[in-house]
C-alpha positions in Angstrom: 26.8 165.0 123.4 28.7 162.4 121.3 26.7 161.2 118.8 27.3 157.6 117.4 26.2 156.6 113.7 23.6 153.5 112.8 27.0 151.8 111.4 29.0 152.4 114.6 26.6 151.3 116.7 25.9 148.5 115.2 29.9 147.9 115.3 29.8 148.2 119.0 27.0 146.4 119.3 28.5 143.2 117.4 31.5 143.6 119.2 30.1 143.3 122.5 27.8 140.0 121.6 31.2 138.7 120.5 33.1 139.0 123.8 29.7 137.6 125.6 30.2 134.6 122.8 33.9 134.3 123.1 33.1 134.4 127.4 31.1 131.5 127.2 33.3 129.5 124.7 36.4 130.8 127.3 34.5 129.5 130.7 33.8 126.0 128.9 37.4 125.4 127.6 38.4 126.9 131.2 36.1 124.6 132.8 37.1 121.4 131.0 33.6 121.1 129.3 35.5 122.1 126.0 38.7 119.9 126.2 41.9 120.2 124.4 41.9 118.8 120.6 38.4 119.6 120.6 37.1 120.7 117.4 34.1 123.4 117.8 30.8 123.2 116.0 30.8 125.2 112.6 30.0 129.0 113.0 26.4 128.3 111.0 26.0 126.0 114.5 27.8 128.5 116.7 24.9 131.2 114.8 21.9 129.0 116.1 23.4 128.2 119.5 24.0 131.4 120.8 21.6 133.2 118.6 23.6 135.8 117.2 25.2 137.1 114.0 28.3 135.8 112.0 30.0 138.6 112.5 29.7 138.3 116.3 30.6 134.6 116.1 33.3 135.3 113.9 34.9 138.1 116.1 34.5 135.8 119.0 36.5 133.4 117.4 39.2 136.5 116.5 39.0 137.1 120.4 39.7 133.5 121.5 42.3 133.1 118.8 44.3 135.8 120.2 44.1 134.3 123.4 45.9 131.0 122.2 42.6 129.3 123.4 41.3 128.3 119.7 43.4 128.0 116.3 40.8 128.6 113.2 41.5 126.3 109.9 40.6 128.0 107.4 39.2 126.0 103.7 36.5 122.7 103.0 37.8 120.8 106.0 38.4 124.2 108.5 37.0 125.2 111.9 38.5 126.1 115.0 40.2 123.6 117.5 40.1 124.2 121.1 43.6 124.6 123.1 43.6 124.1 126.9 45.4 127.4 128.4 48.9 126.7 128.7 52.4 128.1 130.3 53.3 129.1 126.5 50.4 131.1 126.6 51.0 132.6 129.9 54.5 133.2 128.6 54.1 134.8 125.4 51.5 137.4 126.9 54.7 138.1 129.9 56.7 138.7 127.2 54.5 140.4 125.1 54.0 142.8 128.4 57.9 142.4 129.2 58.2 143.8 125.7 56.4 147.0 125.6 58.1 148.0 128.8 61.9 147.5 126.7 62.7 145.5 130.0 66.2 144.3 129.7 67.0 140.1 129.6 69.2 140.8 132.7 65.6 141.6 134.2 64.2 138.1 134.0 67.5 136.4 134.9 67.5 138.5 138.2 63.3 137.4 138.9 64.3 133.4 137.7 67.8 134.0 140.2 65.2 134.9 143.3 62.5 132.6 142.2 64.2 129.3 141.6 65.6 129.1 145.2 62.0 129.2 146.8 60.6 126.7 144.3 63.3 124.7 145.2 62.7 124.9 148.9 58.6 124.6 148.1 60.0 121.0 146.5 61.8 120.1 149.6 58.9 120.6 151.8 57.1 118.5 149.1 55.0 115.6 151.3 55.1 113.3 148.3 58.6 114.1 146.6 60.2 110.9 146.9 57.4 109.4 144.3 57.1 112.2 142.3 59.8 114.9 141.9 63.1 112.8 143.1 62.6 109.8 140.5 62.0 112.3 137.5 65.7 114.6 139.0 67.5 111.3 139.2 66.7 110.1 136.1 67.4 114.0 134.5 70.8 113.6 135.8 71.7 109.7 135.0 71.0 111.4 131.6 73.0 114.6 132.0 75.7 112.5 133.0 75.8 109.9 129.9 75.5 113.0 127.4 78.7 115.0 129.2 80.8 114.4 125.5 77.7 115.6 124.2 77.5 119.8 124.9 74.3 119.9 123.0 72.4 117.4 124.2 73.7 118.2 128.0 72.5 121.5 127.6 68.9 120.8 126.4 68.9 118.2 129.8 70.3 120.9 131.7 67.2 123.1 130.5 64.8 120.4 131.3 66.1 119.8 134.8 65.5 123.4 135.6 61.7 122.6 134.1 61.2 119.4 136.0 62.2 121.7 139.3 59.5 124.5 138.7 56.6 121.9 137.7 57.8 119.5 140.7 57.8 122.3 143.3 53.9 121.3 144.6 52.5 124.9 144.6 49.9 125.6 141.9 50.7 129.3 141.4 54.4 128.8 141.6 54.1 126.3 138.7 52.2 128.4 136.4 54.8 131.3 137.3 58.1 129.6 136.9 56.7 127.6 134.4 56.0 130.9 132.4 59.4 132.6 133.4 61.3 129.4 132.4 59.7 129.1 129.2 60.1 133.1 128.5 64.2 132.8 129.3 64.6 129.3 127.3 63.0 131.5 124.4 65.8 134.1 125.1 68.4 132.0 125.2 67.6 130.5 122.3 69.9 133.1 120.3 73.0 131.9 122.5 72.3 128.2 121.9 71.9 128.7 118.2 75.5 130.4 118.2 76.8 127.8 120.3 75.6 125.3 117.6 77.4 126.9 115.2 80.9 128.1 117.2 81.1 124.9 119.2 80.9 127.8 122.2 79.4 125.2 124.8 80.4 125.3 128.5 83.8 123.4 128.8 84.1 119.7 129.6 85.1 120.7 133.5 82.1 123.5 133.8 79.5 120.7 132.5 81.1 118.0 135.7 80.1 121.1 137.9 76.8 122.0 136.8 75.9 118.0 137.2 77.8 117.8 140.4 75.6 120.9 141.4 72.1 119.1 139.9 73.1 116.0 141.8 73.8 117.7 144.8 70.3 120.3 145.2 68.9 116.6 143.9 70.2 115.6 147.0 69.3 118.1 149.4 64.9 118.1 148.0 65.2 114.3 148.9 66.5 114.7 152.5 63.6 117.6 153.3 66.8 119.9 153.3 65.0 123.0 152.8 67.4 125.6 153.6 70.5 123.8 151.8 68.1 123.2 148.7 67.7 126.9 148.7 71.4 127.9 149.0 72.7 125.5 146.8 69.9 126.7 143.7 70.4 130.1 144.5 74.2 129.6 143.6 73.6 127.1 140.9 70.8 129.3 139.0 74.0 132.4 139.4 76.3 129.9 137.6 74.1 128.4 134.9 73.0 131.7 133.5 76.1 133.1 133.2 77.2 131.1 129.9 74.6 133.3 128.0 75.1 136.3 126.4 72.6 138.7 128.3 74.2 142.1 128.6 72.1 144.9 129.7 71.4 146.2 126.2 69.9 143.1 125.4 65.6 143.9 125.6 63.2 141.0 126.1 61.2 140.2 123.3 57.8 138.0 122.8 57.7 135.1 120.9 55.2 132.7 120.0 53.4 130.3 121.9 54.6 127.8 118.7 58.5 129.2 119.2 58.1 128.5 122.5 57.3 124.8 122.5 59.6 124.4 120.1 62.4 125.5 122.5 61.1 124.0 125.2 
């Protein structure tokens, strides 16, 4: 039989208090008791509360930081600040997974190219739409269409117009999916736009009419309950608006940070 030493066990032993400490802190911040911004008690606190060791309290705190859930500050004014979960999160653990497999960029674009059409049609069916989604999609496009001299700036509205659809779509699960994938491919593409910065690559004057011609249009066709035209016309419209990126099929997804990713948001 295995035998385990006095200092492995006791390894072990710290280890599991510290994912029955970091459990806890986890169901409160899921729960709301803990809320975002919220700075923790100090670990001599976190010691007495849960009666355990530093090292368990610590490690929990390791665990959780992992998870995206707490950042620790380190020095005199330090301790660890609470994060709601958030698509970022969500995203950078995808990716991390997407990663490890060496799945291909091609591979997302073809999942966000069969996923956007149903969020779209989800949208459409959307009771409440006309006060929720269709004022925030007008007003994405009225500013799409006063930045078309402006490739940059149209393309980060582009981007959020695609963002506004997946959080507007009215199912829960679809939100927090798309809302991952989304922010996993703007963190792809984030190569491209840089090299568009600096080539002045952009989609042409003509192709940035059509892509707000296309907005305006699936805008459109959510407001009128047009389910099956919403569909069709994202389903073409998602085809054409990845094609401007470079994602040939050597190109490998890769993770990035939940901080990368709000940044390119």
């Amino acid at each position: 039989m295995l035998g385990i030493g006095a200092e492995a066990h006791r390894r072990l032993s710290s280890r599991r208090t510290a994912e029955i400490v970091a459990d806890e802190l986890r169901q409160q911040i899921v729960d709301g008791r803990l809320r975002d911004g919220d700075l923790l008690p100090g670990q001599k606190q976190l010691v007495e509360y849960f009666n355990v060791s530093l090292v368990s309290v610590r490690e929990a705190l390791r665990i959780l930081e992992t998870e995206g859930l707490v950042s620790v500050r380190r020095g005199n004014r330090g301790g660890a600040v609470v994060h709601a979960p958030a698509k970022n999160s969500a995203a950078y653990m995808l990716g991390l997974v997407l990663q490890s497999d060496s799945a291909p960029v091609t591979d997302l674009r073809t999942a966000l190219a069969e996923l956007e059409p149903s969020c779209a049609a989800l949208a459409a069916r959307r009771p409440d739409r006309a006060k929720t989604l269709i004022p925030q999609l007008i007003s994405s496009n009225e500013a799409l269409a006063e930045n078309l001299d402006d490739p940059d700036r149209f393309s980060e509205i582009g981007r959020e117009f695609h963002h506004l659809l997946a959080l507007g779509c009215g199912n829960h699960t679809m939100l927090v999916v798309m809302g991952s994938l989304e922010a996993l491919w703007t963190s792809q593409e984030g190569q491209w736009f840089e090299s568009a910065k600096e080539g002045n690559i952009y989609p042409t004057l003509a192709k940035r009419r059509s892509a707000l011609s296309a907005h305006i249009k699936l805008t459109e066709a959510i407001a009128d309950g047009d389910v099956d035209r919403a569909r069709r016309l994202a389903r073409k419209h998602i085809a054409e608006a990845h094609t401007h990126a470079s994602t040939d099929s050597d190109q490998r997804i890769r993770a990035h940070s939940p901080q990368v990713l709000t940044r390119r948001k």
